[in-house]
N, C-alpha and C positions, 0 to 999 in steps of 0.2 A: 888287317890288311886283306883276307880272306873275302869280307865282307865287301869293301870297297872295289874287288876285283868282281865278284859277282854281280852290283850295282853299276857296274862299267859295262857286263856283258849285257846285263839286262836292257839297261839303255840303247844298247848298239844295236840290239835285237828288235827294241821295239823301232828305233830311228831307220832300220832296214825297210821293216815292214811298214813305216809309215810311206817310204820313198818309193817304195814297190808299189803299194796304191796309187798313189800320184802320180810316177809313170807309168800307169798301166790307164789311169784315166785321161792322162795325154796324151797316149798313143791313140787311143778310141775318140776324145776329141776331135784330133787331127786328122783322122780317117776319115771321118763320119762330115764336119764341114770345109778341109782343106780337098780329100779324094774322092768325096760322093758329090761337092759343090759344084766340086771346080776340074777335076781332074776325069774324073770318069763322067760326067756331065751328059758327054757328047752317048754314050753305051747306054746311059738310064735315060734317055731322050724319048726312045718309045714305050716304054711302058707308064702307062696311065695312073696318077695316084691324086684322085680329089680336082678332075679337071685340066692338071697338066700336068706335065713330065716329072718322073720320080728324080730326075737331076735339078730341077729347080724347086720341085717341092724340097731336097735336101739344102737346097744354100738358101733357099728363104723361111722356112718354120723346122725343119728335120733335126738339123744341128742345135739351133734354140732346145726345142724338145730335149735333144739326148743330151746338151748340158745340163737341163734341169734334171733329168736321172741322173746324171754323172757325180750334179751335187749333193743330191740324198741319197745316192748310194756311198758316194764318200762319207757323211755324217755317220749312215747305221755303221758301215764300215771301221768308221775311225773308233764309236762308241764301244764297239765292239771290242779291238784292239786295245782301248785303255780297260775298258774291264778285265781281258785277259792279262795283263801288263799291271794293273791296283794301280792304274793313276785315274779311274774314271772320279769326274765331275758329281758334287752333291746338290 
């Protein structure tokens, strides 16, 4: 019984920290192409990044970009997290 209470906490633990990742990469998501897009837009309008404004640079490649960090940083992430957990992949 011991054992099974332990494999329950384990599980919760790693199922925490899987969920913490994930919203912490939605929130940075969200930020990056809902409030640098669209929302702050009109404030990053004068500053110059690659020809025009650092507000459309972000809703047209910024956000592309840091979802692709988002996704490999969730992978090393995840990797990471099942190695400390002994459920990694062989």
């Amino acid at each position: 019984m011991a054992d099974q209470n332990t494999t329950s906490a384990s599980d919760a633990a790693y199922w925490a920290a899987n969920v913490r990742i994930i919203l912490i990469s939605l929130v940075i998501w969200a930020v990056v192409s809902f409030g640098f897009g669209i929302l702050l837009r009109p404030m990053l309008a004068g500053i110059a990044v690659g020809g025009t404004d650092l507000g459309f640079w972000f809703a047209q490649q910024g956000s592309i970009l840091v979802f692709l960090a988002l996704i490999f940083n969730y992978a090393w992430r995840m990797n990471k997290l099942d190695r400390e957990f002994g459920v990694e992949e062989e």
